[in-house]
FIGU-630414 format. One record per residue (C-alpha): residue number from 1; residue in three letters; x, y, z. Coordinates in steps of 0.02 Angstrom, whole numbers. Layout:
FIGU-630414
<rec k="NUM" r="ALA" px="X" py="Y" pz="Z"/>
...
END
This chain:
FIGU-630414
<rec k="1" r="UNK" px="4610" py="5118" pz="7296"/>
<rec k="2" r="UNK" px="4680" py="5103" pz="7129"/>
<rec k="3" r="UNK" px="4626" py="4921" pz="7051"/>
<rec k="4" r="UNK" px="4743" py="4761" pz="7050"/>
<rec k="5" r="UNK" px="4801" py="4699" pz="6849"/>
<rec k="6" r="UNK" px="4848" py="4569" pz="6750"/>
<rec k="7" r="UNK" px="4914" py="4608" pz="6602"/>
<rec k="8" r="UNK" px="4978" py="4466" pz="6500"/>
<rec k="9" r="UNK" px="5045" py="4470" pz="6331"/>
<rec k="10" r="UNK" px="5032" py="4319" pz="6214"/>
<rec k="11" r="UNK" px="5164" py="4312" pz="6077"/>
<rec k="12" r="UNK" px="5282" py="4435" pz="6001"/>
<rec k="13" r="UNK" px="5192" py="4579" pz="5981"/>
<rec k="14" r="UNK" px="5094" py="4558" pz="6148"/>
<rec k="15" r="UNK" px="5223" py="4514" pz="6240"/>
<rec k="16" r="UNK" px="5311" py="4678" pz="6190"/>
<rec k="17" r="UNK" px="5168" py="4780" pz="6231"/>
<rec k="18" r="UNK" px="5158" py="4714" pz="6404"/>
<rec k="19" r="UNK" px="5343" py="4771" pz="6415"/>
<rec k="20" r="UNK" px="5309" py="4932" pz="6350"/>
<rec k="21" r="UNK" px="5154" py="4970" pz="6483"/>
<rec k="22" r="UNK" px="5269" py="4896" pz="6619"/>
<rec k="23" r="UNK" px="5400" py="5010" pz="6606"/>
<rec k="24" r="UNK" px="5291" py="5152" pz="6575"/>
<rec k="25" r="UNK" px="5204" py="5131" pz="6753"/>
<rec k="26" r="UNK" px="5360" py="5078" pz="6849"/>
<rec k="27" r="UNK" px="5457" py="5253" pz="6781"/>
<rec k="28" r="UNK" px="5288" py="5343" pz="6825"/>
<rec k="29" r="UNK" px="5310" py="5266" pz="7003"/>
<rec k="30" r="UNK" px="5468" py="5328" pz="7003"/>
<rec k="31" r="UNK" px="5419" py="5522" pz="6947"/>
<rec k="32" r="UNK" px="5297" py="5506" pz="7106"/>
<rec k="33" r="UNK" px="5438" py="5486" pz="7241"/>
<rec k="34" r="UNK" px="5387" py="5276" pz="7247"/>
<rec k="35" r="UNK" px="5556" py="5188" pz="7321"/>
<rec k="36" r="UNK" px="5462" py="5015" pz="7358"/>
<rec k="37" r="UNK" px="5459" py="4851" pz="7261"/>
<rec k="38" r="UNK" px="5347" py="4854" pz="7109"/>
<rec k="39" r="UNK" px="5203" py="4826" pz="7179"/>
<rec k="40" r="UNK" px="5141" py="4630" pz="7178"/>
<rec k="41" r="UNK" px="4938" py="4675" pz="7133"/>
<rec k="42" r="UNK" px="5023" py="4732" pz="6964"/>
<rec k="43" r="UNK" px="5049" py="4584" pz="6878"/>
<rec k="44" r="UNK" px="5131" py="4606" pz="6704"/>
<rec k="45" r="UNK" px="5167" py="4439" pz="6624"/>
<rec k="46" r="UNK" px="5238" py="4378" pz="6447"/>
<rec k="47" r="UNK" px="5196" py="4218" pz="6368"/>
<rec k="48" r="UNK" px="5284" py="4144" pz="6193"/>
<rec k="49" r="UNK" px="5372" py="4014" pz="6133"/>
<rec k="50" r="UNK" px="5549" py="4097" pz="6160"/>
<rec k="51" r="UNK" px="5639" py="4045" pz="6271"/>
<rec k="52" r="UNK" px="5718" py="4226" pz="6302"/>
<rec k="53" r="UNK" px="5623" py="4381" pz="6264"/>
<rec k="54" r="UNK" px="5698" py="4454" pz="6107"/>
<rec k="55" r="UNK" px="5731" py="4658" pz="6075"/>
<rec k="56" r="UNK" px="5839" py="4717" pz="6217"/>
<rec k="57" r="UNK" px="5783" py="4897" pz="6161"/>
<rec k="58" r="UNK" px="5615" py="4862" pz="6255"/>
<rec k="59" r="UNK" px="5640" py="4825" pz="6457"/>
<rec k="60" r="UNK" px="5640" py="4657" pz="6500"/>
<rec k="61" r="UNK" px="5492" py="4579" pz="6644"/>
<rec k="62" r="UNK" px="5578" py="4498" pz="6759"/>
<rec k="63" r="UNK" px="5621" py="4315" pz="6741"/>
<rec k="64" r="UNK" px="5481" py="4240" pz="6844"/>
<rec k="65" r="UNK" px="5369" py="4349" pz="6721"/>
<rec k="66" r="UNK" px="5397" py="4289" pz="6561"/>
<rec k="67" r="UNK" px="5347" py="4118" pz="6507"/>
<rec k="68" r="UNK" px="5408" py="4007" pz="6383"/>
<rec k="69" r="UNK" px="5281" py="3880" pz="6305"/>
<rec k="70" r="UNK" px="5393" py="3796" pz="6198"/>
<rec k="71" r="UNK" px="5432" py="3651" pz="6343"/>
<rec k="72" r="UNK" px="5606" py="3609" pz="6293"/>
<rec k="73" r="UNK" px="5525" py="3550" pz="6108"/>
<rec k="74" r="UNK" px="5666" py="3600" pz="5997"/>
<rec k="75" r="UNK" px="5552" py="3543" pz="5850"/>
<rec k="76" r="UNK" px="5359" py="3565" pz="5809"/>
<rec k="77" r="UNK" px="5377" py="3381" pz="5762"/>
<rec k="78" r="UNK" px="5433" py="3308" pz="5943"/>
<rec k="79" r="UNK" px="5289" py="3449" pz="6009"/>
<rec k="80" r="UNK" px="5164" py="3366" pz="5881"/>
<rec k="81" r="UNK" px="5211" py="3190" pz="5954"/>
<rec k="82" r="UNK" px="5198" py="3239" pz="6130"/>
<rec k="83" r="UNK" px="5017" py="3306" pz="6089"/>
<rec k="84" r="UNK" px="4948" py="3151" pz="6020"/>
<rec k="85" r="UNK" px="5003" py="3063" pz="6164"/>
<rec k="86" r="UNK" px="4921" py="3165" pz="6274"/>
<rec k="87" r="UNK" px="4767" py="3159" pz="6182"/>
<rec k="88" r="UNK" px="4730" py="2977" pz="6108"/>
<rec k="89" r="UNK" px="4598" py="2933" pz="5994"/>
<rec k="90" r="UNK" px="4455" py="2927" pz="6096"/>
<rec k="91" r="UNK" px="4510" py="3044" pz="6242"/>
<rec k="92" r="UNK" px="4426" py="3188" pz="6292"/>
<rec k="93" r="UNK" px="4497" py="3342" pz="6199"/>
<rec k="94" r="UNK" px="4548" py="3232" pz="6050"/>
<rec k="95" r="UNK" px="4412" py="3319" pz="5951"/>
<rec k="96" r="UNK" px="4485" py="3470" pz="5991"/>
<rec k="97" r="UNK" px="4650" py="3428" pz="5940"/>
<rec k="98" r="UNK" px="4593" py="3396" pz="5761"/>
<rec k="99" r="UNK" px="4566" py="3514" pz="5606"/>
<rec k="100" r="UNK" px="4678" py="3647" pz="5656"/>
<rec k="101" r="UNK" px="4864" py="3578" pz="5682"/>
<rec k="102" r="UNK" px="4986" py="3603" pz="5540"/>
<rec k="103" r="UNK" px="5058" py="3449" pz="5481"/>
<rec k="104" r="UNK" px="5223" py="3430" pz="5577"/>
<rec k="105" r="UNK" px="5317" py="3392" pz="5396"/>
<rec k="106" r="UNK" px="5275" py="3555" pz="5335"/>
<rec k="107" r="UNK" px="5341" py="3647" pz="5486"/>
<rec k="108" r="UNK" px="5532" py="3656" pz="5515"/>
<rec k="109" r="UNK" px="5536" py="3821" pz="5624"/>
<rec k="110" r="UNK" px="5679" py="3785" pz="5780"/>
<rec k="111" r="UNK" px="5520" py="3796" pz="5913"/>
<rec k="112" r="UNK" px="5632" py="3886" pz="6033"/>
<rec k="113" r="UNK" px="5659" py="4038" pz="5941"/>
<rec k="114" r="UNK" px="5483" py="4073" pz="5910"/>
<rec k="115" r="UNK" px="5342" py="4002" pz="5840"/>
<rec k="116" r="UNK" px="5406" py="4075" pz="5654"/>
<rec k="117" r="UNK" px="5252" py="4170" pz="5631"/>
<rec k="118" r="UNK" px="5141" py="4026" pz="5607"/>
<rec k="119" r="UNK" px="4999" py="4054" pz="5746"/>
<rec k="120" r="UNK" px="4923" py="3859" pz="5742"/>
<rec k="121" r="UNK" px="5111" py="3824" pz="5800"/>
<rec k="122" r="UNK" px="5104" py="3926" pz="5973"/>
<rec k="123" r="UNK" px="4938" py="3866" pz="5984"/>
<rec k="124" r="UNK" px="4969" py="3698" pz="5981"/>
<rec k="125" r="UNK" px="5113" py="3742" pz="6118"/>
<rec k="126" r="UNK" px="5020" py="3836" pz="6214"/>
<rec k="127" r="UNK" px="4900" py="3670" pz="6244"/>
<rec k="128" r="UNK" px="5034" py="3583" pz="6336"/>
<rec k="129" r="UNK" px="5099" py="3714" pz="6425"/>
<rec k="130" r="UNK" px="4942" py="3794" pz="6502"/>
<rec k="131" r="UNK" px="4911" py="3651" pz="6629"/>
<rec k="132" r="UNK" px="5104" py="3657" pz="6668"/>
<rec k="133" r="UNK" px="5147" py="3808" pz="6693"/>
<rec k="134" r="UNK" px="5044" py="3940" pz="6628"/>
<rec k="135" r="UNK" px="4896" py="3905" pz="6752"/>
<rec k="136" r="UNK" px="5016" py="3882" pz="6894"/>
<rec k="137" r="UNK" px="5096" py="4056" pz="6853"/>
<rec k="138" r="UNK" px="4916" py="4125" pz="6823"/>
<rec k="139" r="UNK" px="4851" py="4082" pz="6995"/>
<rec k="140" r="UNK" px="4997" py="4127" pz="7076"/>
<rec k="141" r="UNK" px="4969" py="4310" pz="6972"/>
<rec k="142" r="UNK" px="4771" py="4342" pz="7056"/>
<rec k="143" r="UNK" px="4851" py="4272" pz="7239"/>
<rec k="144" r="UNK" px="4986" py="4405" pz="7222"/>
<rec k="145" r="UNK" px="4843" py="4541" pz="7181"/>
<rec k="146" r="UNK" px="4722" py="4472" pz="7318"/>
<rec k="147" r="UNK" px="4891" py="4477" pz="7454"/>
<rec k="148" r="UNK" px="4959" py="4647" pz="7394"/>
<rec k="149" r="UNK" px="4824" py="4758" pz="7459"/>
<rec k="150" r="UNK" px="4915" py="4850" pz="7592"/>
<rec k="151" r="UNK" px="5062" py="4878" pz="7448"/>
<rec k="152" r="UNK" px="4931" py="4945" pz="7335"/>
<rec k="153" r="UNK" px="4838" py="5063" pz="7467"/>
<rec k="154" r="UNK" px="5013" py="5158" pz="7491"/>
<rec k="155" r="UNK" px="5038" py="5167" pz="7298"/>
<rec k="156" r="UNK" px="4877" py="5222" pz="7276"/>
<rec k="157" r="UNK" px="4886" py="5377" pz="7400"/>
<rec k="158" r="UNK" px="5063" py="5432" pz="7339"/>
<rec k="159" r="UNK" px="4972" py="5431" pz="7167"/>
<rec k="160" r="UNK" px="4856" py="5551" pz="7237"/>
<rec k="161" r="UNK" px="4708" py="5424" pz="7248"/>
<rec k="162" r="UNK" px="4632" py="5431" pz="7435"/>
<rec k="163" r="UNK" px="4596" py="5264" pz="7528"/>
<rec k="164" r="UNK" px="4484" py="5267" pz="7661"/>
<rec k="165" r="UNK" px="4529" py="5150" pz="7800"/>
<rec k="166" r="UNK" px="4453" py="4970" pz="7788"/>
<rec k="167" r="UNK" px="4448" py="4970" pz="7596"/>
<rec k="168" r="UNK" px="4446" py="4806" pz="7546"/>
<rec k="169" r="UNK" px="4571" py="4734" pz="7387"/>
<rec k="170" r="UNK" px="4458" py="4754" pz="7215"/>
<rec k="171" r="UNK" px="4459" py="4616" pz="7092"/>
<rec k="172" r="UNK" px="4573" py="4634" pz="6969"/>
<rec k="173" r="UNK" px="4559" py="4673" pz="6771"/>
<rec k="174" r="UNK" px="4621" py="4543" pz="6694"/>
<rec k="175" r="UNK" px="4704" py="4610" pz="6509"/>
<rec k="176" r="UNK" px="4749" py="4485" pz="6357"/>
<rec k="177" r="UNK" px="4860" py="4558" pz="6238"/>
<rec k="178" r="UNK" px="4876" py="4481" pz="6084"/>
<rec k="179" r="UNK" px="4904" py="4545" pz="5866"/>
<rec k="180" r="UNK" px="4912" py="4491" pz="5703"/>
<rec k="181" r="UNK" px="5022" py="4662" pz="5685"/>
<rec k="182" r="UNK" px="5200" py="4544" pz="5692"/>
<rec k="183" r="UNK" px="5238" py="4455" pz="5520"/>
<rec k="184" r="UNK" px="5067" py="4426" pz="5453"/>
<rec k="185" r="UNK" px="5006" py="4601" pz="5449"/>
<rec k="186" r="UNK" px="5194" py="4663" pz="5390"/>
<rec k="187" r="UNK" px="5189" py="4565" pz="5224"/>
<rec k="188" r="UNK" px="5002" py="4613" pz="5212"/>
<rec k="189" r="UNK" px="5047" py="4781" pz="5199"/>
<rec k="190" r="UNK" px="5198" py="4772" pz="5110"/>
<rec k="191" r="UNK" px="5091" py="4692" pz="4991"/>
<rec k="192" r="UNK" px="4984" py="4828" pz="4985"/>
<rec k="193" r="UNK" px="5105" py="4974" pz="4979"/>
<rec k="194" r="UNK" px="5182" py="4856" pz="4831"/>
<rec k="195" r="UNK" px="4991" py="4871" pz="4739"/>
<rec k="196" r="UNK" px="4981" py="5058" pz="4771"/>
<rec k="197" r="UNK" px="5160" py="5083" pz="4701"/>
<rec k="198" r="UNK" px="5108" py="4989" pz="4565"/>
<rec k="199" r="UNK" px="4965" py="5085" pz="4537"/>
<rec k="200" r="UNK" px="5052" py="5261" pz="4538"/>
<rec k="201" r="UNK" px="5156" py="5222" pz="4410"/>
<rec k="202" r="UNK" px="5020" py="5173" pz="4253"/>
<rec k="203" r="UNK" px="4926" py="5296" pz="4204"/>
<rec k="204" r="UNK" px="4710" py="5276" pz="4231"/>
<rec k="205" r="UNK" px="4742" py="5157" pz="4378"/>
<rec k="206" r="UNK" px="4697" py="5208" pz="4554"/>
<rec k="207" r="UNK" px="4693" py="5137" pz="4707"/>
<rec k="208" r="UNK" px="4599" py="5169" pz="4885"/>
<rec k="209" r="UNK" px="4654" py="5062" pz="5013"/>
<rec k="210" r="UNK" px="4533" py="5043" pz="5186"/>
<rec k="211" r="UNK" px="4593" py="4973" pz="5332"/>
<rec k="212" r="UNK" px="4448" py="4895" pz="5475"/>
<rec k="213" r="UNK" px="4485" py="4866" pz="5664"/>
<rec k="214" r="UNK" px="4412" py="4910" pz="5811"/>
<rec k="215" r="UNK" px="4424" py="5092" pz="5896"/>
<rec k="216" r="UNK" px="4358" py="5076" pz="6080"/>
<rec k="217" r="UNK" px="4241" py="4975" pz="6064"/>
<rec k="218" r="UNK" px="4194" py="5012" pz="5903"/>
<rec k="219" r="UNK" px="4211" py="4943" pz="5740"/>
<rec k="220" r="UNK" px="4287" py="5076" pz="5630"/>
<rec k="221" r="UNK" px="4345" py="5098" pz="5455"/>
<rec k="222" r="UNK" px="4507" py="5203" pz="5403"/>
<rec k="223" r="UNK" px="4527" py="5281" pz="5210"/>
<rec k="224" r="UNK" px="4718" py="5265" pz="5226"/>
<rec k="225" r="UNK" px="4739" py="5285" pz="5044"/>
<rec k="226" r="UNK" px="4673" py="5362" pz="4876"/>
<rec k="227" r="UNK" px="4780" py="5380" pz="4738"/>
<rec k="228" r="UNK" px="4644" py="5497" pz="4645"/>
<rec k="229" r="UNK" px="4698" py="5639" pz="4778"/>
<rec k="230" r="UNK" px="4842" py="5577" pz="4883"/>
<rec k="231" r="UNK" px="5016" py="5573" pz="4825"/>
<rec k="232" r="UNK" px="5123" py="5406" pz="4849"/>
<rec k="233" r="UNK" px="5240" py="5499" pz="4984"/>
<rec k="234" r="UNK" px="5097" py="5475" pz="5095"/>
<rec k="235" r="UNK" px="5104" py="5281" pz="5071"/>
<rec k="236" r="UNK" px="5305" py="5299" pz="5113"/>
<rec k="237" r="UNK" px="5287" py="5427" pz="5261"/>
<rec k="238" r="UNK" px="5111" py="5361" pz="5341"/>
<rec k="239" r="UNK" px="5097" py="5177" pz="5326"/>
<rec k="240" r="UNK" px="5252" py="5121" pz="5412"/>
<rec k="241" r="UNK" px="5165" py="5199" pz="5568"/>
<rec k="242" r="UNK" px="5008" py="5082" pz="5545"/>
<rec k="243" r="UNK" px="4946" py="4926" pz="5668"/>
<rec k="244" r="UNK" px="4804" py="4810" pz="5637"/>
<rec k="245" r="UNK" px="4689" py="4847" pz="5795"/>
<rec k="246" r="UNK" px="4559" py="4712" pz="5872"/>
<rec k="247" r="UNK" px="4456" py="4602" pz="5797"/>
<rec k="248" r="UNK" px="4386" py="4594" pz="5621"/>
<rec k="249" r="UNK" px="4240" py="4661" pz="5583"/>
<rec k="250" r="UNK" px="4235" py="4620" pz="5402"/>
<rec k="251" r="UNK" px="4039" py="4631" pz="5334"/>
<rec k="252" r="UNK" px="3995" py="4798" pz="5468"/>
<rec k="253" r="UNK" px="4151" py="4889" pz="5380"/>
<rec k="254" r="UNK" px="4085" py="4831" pz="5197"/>
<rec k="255" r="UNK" px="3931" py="4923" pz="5239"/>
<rec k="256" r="UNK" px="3991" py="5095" pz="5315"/>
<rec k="257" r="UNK" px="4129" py="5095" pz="5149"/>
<rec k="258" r="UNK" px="4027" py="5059" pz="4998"/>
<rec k="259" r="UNK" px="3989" py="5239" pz="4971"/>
<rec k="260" r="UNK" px="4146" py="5249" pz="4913"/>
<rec k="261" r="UNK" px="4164" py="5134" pz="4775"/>
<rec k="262" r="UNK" px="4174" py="5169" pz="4599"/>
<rec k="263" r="UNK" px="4026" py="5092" pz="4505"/>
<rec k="264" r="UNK" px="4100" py="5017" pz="4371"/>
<rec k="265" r="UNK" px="4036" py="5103" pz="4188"/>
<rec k="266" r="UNK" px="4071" py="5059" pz="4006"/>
<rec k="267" r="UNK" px="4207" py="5179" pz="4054"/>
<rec k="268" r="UNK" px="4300" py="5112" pz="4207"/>
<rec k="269" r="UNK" px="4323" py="4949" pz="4280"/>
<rec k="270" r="UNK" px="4317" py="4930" pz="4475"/>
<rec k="271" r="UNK" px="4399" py="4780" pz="4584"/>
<rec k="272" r="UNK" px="4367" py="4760" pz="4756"/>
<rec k="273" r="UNK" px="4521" py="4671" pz="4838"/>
<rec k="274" r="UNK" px="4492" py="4628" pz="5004"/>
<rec k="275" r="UNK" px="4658" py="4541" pz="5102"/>
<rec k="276" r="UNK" px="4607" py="4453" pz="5262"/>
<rec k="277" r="UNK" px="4666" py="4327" pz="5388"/>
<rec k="278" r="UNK" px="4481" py="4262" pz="5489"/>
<rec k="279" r="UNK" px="4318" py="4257" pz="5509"/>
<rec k="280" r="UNK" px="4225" py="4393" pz="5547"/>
<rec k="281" r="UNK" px="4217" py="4435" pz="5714"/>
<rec k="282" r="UNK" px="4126" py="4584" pz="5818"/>
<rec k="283" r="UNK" px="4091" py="4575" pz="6002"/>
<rec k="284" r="UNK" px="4070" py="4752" pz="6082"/>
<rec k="285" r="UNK" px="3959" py="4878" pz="6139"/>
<rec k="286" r="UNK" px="3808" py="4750" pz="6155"/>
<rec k="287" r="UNK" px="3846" py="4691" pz="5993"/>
<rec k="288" r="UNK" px="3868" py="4502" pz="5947"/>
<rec k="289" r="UNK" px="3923" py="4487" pz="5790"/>
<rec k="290" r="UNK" px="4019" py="4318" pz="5742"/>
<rec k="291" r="UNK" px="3982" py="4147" pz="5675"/>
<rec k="292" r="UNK" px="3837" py="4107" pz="5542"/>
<rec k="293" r="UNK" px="3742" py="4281" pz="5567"/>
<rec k="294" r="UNK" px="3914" py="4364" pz="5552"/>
<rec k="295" r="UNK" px="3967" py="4235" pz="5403"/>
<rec k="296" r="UNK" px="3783" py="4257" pz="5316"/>
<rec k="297" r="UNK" px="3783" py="4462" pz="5342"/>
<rec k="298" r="UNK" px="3960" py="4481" pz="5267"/>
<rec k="299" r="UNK" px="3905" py="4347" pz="5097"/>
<rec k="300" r="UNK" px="3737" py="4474" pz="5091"/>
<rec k="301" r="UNK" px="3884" py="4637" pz="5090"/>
<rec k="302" r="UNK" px="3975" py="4555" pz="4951"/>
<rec k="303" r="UNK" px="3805" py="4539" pz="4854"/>
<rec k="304" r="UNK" px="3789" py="4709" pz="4861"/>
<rec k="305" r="UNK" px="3969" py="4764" pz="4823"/>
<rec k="306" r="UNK" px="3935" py="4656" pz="4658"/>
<rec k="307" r="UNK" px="3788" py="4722" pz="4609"/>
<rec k="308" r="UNK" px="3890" py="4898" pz="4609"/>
<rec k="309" r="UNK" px="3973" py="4815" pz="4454"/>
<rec k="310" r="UNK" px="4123" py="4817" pz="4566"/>
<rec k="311" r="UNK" px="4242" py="4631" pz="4536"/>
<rec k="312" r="UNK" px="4293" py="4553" pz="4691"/>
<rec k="313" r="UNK" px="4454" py="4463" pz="4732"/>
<rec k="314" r="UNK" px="4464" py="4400" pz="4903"/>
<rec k="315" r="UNK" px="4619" py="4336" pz="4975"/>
<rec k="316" r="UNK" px="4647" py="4220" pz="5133"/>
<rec k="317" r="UNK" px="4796" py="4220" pz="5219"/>
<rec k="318" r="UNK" px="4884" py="4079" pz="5317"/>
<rec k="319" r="UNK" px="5021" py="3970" pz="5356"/>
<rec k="320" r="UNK" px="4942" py="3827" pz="5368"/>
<rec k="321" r="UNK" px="4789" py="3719" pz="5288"/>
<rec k="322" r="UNK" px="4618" py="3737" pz="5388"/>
<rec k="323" r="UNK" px="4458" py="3668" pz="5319"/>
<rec k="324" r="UNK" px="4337" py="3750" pz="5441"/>
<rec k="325" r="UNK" px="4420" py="3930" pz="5412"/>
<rec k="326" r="UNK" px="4412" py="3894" pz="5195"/>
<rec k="327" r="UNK" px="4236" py="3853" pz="5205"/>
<rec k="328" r="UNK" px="4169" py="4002" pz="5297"/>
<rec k="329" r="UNK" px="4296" py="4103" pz="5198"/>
<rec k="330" r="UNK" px="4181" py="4044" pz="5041"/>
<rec k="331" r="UNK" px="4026" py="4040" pz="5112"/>
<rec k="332" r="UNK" px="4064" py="4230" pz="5120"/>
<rec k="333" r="UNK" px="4156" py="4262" pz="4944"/>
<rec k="334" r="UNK" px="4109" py="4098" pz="4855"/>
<rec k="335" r="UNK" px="4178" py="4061" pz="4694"/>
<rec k="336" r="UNK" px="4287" py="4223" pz="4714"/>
<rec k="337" r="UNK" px="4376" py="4166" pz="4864"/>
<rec k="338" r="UNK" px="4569" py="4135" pz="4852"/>
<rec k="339" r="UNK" px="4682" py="4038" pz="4962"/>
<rec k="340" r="UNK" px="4846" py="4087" pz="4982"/>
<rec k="341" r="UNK" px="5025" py="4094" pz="5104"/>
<rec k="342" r="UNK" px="5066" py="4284" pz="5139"/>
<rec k="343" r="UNK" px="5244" py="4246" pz="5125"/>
<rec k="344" r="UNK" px="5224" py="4223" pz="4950"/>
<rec k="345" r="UNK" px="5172" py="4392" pz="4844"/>
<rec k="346" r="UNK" px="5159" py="4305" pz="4688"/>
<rec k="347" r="UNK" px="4983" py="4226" pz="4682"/>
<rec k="348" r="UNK" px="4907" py="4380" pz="4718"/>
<rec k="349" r="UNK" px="5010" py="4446" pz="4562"/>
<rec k="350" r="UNK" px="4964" py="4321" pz="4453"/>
<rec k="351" r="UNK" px="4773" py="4345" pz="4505"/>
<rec k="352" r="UNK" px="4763" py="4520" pz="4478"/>
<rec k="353" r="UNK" px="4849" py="4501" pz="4313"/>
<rec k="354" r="UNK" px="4709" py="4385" pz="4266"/>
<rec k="355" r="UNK" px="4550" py="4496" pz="4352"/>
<rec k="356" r="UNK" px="4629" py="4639" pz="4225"/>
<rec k="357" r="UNK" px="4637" py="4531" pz="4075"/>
<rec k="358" r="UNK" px="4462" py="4491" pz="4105"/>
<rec k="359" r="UNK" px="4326" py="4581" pz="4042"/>
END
């Protein structure tokens, strides 16, 4: 018997996904002669703060699918209010509550059409809404796949998947969907095909631009760009087509790239420019890699990068001010370390005008 899932897609980009795999299985359903309901062990659900989901190009999950965090807030300010009344000074998850939140004067993004790209936002949503609705819907999801067995047996056989008699329901696979690649990792690259643009139009300035993700369950590294042998067509025909994938597994990829650096010599100058949005973060495969030992290994990386005689300029993006996430962000790049808001290009200018100035 083919397994139960829940798929559920959290944001934009996830939810979209989700949409995408939906209607991928239900047409393949169809191909196979399938005239039945979708079947219930196949749970696909969407979670945002919109209260519709937006791009009618993509399918839609049905309504009882999709949920809406945003609660009937129209303003992170009334959502802000509602959360410190639920959790007093003193209260158990107050703790929790603090450090992260944006301040609620610096946000002015209408809650109900999306969370405006700012991720603390539909976090902080998300906390009110997951004991009202999203655990409900949740636990209604895994008693769907637990009832829908004898649905799912005659699926499975008209897939061509044979089910003996008495097999009991699996567990299902439970699948979070979730990506920076929406607004954060747009600008990030347009900030980056901006730099390579740059760079192919002066004369003794090139540019290699690496990308890190995970593949599998691997952390991989991808030599997207290199202005010594590719031409900048490839930047206008290639990286439109490219998706930040998994976690980030910052200090691993420092390691397997290095041999390709340019020492710098009396003759060239090399700059490592490294644009991120977390802390490292690697758990696959066996491997744990996150927190201090992840923090400490990636700081030991940038040691080495610097002893190369390669500069470093480190940027971290956000949309809103977090302590915790600026310390380990230093602890790793120290005084080299540069806060700034992705929306806005012209920091990082300004910086790089200054690390080529400097000698």
């Amino acid at each position: 018997m083919l397994r139960p899932v829940i798929m559920i897609g959290c944001g934009g980009s996830g939810q979209k996904a989700v949409r995408y795999v939906r209607d991928a299985v239900r047409r393949r359903l169809i191909h196979a002669g399938w005239e039945g309901e979708f079947p219930e062990s196949w749970q696909f659900l969407g979670i945002d703060t919109l209260t519709t989901q937006e791009d009618p190009s993509i399918p839609p999950l049905p309504a009882n699918d999709y949920i809406s965090v945003s609660l009937n807030y129209t303003t992170y300010g009334n959502l802000a209010a509602a959360l410190d009344a639920k959790f007093p000074v003193g209260s158990a998850g107050f703790k929790e509550m603090m450090g992260w939140r944006p301040n609620p004067t610096q946000v002015s993004v209408p809650l109900q059409a999306g969370a405006g790209q700012l991720r603390a936002v539909g976090r902080a949503a998300g906390v009110l809404a997951l004991q009202n609705i999203v655990q409900q819907r949740l636990l209604t999801a895994f008693s769907a796949c637990a009832s829908g067995g004898p649905t799912l047996s005659e699926v499975s056989q008209r897939l061509g998947v044979t089910v003996p008699a008495g097999t009991p329901v699996p567990a299902p696979i439970t699948i979070v969907v979730g990506s920076m690649a929406g607004g954060t990792w747009d600008k990030a690259l347009t900030t980056t095909i901006a730099i390579c643009k740059a760079a192919s139009m002066v004369s003794n300035l090139n540019v290699q631009v690496t990308i890190r993700g995970i593949w599998g369950t691997k952390a991989y590294i991808c030599q997207a760009y290199d202005s010594r042998v590719d031409k900048f067509d490839k930047v206008k025909r290639l990286f439109p087509a490219l998706r930040a994938n998994g976690t980030t597994p910052e200090g691993l990829c420092y390691e397997a790239t290095m041999k390709y650096f340019v020492p710098t010599t009396k003759d060239v100058d090399s700059y490592f420019l490294n644009i991120c949005d977390g802390e490292p973060n690697f758990s696959e495969d066996g491997t744990n890699y996150y927190g201090e030992v992840a923090l400490q290994h990636t700081r030991k990386m940038v040691k080495k990068i610097k002893e190369q005689g390669v500069r470093v300029m480190a940027y971290f993006v956000s949309d809103y001010d977090h302590d915790s996430s600026k310390r380990k962000f230093k602890t790793m790049y120290g005084e080299d370390s540069r806060f700034i808001n992705i929306n806005d290009i012209i920091p990082i200018t300004k910086t790089l005008n200054e690390l080529f100035l400097t000698k």
